[in-house]
C-alpha positions in Angstrom: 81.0 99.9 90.0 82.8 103.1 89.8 80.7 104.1 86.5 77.3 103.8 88.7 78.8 106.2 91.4 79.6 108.4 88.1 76.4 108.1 86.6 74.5 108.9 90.3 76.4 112.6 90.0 75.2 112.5 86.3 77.7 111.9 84.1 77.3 110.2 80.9 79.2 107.1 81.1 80.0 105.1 77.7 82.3 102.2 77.4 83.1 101.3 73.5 83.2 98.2 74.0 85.0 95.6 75.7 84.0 94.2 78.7 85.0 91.7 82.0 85.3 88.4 80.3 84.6 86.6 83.8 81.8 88.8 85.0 78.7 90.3 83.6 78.0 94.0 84.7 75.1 95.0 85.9 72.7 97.0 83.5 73.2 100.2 85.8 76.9 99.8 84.8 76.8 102.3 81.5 74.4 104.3 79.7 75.6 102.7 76.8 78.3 99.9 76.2 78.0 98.7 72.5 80.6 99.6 69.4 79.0 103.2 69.0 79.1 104.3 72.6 80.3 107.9 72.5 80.3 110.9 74.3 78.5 112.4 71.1 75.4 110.7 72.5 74.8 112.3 75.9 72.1 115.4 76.6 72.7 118.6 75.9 76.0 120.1 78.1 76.1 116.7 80.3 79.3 115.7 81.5 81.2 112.3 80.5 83.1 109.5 81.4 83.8 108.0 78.1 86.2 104.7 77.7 87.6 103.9 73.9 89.2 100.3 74.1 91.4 100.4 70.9 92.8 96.2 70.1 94.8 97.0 66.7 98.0 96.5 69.6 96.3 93.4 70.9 98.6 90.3 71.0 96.4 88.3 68.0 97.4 91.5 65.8 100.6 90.4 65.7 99.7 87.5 63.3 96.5 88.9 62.3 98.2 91.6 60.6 101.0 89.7 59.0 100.6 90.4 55.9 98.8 94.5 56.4 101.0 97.0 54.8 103.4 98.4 58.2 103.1 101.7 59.5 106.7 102.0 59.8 110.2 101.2 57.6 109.9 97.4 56.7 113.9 97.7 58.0 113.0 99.3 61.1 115.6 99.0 63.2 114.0 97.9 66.7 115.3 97.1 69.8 115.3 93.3 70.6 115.0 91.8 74.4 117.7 89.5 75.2 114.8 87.2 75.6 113.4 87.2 72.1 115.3 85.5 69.2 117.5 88.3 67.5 116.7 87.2 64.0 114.6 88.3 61.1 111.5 86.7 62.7 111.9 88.0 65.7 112.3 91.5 64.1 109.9 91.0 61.7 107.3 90.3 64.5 108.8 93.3 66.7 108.6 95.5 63.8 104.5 94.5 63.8 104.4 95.7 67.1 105.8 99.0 66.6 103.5 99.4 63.6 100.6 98.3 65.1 101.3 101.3 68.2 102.0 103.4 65.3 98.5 102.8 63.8 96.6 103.2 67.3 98.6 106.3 67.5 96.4 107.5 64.5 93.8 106.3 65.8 93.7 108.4 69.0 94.4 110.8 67.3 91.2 110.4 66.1 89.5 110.3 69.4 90.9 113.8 70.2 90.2 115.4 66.7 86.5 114.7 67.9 87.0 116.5 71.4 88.6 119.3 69.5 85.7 119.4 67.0 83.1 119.3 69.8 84.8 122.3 71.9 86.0 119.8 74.8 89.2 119.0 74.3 90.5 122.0 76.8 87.6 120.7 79.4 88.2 116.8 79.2 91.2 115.1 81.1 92.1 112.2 79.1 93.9 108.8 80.5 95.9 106.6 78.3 96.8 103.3 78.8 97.1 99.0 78.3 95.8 96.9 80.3 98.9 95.2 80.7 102.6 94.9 79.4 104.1 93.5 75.8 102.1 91.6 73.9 105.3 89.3 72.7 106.1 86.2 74.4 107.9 86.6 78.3 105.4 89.8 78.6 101.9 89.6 78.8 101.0 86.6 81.7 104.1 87.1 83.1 104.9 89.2 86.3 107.9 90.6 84.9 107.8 94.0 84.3 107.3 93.0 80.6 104.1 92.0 81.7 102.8 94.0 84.6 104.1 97.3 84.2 102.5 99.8 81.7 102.9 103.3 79.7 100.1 105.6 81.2 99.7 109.0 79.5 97.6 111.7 81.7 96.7 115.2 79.5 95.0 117.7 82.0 93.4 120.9 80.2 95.7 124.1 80.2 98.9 122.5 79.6 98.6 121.2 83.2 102.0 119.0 84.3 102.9 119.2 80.6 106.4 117.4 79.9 107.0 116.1 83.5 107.1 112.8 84.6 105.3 111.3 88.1 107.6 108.3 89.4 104.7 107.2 92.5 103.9 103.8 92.7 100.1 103.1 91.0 98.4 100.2 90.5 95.4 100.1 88.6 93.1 99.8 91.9 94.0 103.5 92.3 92.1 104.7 89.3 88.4 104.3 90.7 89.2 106.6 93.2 91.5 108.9 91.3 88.6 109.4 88.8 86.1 110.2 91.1 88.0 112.7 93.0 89.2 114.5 89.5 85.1 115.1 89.1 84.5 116.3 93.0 83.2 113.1 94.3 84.5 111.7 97.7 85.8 108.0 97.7 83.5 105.5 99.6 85.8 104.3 102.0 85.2 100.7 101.1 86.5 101.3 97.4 90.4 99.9 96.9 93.1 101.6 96.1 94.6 105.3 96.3 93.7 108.3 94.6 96.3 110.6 93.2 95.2 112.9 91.8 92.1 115.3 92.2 90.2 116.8 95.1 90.8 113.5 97.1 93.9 113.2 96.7 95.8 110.6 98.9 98.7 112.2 100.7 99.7 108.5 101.7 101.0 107.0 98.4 102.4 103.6 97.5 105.4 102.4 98.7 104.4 98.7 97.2 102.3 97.8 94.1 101.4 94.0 94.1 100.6 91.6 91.4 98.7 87.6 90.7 99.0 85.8 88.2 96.7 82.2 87.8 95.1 80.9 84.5 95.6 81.1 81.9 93.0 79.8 79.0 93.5 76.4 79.7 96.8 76.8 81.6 97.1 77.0 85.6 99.7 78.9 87.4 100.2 80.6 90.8 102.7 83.6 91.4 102.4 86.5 93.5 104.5 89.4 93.1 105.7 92.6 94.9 107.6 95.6 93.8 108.8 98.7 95.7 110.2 101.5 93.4 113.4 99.5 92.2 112.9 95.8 93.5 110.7 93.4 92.4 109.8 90.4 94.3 107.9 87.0 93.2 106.7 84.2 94.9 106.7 80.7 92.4 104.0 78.6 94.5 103.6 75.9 91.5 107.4 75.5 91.6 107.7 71.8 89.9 106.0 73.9 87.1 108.2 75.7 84.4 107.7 79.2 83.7 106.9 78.5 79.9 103.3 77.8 79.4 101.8 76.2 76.3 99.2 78.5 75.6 97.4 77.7 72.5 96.4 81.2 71.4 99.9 82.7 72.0 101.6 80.0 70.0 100.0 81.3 66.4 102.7 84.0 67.1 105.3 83.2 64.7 108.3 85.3 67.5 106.8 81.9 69.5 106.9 79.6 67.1 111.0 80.4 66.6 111.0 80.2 70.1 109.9 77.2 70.6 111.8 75.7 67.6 115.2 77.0 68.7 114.4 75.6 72.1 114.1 72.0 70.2 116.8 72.5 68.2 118.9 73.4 71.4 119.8 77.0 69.5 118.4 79.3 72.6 121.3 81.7 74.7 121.3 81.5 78.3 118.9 84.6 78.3 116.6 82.7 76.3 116.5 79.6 77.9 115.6 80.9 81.3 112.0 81.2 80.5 112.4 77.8 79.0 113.2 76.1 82.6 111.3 72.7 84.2 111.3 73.9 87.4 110.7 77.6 88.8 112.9 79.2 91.8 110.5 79.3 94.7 111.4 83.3 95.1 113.0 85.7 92.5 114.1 89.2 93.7 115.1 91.4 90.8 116.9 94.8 90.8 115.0 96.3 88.0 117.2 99.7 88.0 120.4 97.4 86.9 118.8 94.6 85.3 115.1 95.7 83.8 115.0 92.5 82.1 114.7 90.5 85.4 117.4 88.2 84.3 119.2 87.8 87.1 117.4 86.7 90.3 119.3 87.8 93.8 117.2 85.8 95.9 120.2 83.8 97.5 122.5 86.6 97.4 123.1 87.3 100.8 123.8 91.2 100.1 120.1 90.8 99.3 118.5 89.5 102.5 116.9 92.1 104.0 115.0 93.4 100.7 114.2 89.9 100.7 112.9 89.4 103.7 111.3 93.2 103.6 109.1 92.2 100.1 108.5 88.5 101.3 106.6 89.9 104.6 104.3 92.4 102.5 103.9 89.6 99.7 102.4 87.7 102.6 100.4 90.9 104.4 98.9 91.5 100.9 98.0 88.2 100.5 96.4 87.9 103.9 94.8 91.2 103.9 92.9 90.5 100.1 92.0 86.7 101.6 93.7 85.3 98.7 92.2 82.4 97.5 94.6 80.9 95.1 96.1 78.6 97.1 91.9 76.6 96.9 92.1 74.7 93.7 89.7 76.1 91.1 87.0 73.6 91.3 86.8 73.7 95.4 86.7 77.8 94.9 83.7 78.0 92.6 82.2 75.9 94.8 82.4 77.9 97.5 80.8 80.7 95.4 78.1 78.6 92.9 77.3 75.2 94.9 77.2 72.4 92.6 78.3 74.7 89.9 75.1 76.6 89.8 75.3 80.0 89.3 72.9 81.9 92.0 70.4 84.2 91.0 70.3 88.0 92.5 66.5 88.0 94.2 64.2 90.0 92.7 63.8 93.8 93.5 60.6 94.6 95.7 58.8 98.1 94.8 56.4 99.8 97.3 54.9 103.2 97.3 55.6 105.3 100.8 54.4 108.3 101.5 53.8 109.3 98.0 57.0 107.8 96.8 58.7 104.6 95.5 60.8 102.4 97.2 62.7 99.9 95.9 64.7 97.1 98.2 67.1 94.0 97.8 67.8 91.0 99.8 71.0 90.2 98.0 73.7 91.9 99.9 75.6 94.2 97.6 72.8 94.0 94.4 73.4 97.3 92.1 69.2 98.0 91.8 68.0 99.5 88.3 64.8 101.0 87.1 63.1 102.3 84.6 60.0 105.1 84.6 57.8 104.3 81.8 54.5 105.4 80.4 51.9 103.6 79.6 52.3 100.4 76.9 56.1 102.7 76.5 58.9 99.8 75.6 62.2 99.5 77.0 64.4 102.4 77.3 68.0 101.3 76.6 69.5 102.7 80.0 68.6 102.6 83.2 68.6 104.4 86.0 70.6 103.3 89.4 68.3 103.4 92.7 69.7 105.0 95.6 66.5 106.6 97.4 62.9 106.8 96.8 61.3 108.6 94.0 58.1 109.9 92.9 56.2 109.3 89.4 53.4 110.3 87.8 49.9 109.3 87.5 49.7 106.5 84.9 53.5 105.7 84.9 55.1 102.1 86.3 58.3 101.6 87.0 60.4 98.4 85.4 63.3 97.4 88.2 66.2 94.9 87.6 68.4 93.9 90.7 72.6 92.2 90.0 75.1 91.4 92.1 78.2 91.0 90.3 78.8 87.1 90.0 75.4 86.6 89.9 72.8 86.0 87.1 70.5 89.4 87.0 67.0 88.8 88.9 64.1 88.8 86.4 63.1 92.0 85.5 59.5 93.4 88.2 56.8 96.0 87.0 55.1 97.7 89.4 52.1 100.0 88.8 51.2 101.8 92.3 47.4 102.5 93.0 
């Protein structure tokens, strides 16, 4: 993980708190991921990577917080996609949105009070961001720009770039390496994605950002999607599928709820009944200068062919080049990775002392390797250290090492006490 590459050049990494849903990181992930994890709690002058995940603008808030006082005019005029029911639901639930941003607006605010306070703010550069598009229905799960694309806010100390706007092509692959070459450290040329920005800074850009989209809860889908500066390309590969998805959790929204209850009642416009189809198009192509809604597809326009053909071709480079593996139906796929459904288990580390100093080794290809140095009948320390090269310790000390391979349960934790 970029954090352990971090951590190795000795910055403080804290993550407050939310985490991969699928995967477990390894312990030498953070030096602390928990609902306090703050900068605040590093050594004296130490540098920091600290990541603040703020969910007041998280989709459930929009029900959740039905009923919360709004941070905005209750007649707030909003703007309402052609996709969304123009009525006092709709707008009611839009409005919630708008307050919601409004309140995390206060609460980063928050966040840089404290750099201020602490004398950082003009040393820190500070990335701001969602991890994905709207949170109303047609955005997030969707490969519409609704869903995929995202408002990303960089401050640099000094004023740096203040007030202009960068219009590259980045996907969110491209900020592991970006980070590390803002702090001085070189990309591992195995790491995906582009930096751009910082010491490493790629002078080869993006001319194409791609984008999957499969489950969902309990829902399946398969899409691939391509987009070049203005058009956007998707490829439908559950086509006998609509595009609407029942998805439970979603449908406690009450926007989805009118939704689905004009769609019954047969009340939905032709820009609302799109999403609302049986079948999906097998391609969609989208000029998303003239029509940013991606309501009108041009993939059978013949003016279109050769974007067409142009986005088609890299959807299918991309897809061969990452080894896709959607087209394997879930159950064969985890197969391939846990036989018989069980998960494997990262082998235990192995600690020897060599000339004076310990080494620690791991036959599971790609295991992160953690450890501890402890004193005698000393517990537990909460972080640990990431092994890269032997070490020394001192007499009466024993080392505690863990070894985790992402997708794999951790090994069971080894002491070793060297003679």
């Amino acid at each position: 993980m970029y954090s352990e590459h971090l951590r190795l050049e000795g910055y403080y990494c804290s993550n407050n708190s939310k985490e991969d849903y699928q995967f477990t990181a390894p312990v030498t992930a953070w030096d602390e991921s928990s609902k306090k994890a703050h900068w605040r709690n590093r050594g004296p002058n130490q540098p920091f990577f600290s990541i603040f995940n703020l969910m007041v603008t998280h989709e459930s808030q929009i029900w959740a917080k039905a009923k919360d006082s709004l941070w905005v005019e209750e007649d707030l005029d909003v703007p309402v996609p052609p996709y969304l029911p123009d009525n006092e639901v709709g707008r009611t639930d839009i409005r919630r949105m708008y307050s919601n941003i409004k309140e995390m607006d206060h609460q980063v605010g928050e966040i840089l009070a404290q750099l201020e306070e602490d004398g950082l703010l003009e040393n820190t550069i500070i990335f701001w961001f969602s991890d994905h598009g709207g949170p109303l229905p047609r955005q997030k799960r969707l490969l519409y720009d609704s869903g995929m694309r995202l408002p990303l806010v960089i401050r640099y100390p000094g004023k740096k770039n203040s007030g202009t706007i960068d219009n590259r092509l980045i996907s969110f692959v491209d900020f592991k390496p970006t980070l590390m070459s803002l702090a001085g450290i070189h990309p591992p040329m195995n790491m995906d994605g582009r930096a751009f920005a910082g010491e490493f800074e790629s002078m080869d850009m993006r001319k194409y950002v791609h984008g999957a989209a499969d489950r969902f809860d309990e829902r399946y889908d398969m899409i691939r999607a391509v987009r070049d500066n203005r058009y956007k390309y998707l490829r439908n590969f559950r086509i006998d599928q609509g595009y609407y998805l029942p998805v439970a959790y979603r449908e406690q929204m009450p926007i989805m709820q009118e939704l689905l209850l004009m769609r019954n009642n047969g009340e939905l416009d032709g820009n609302q009944a799109l999403w609302f189809r049986n079948k999906k198009a097998p391609e969609e192509l989208f000029d998303t200068w003239n029509d940013p809604y991606e309501l009108n597809n041009l993939a059978d326009n013949p003016e279109y062919k050769n974007k067409l053909e142009e986005l088609r071709e890299e959807c299918e480079r991309w897809m061969s080049d990452i080894d896709d593996k959607g087209l394997m139906s879930e159950n064969v796929y985890v197969d391939s990775i846990w036989p018989e459904g069980i998960q494997p288990i990262t082998k235990e580390p192995v600690m020897e002392k060599i000339n004076d100093k310990i080494v620690i080794s791991c036959d599971t290809d790609g295991a992160s390797i953690g450890y501890q140095i402890l004193k005698e009948n000393q517990n537990l320390l909460n972080s640990w250290e990431v092994y890269t090269k032997p070490f020394s310790i001192n007499q009466g000390e024993r080392v505690i090492s863990v070894a985790h391979r992402i997708g794999y349960q951790p090994s069971a934790q080894v002491s070793f006490i060297p003679n």
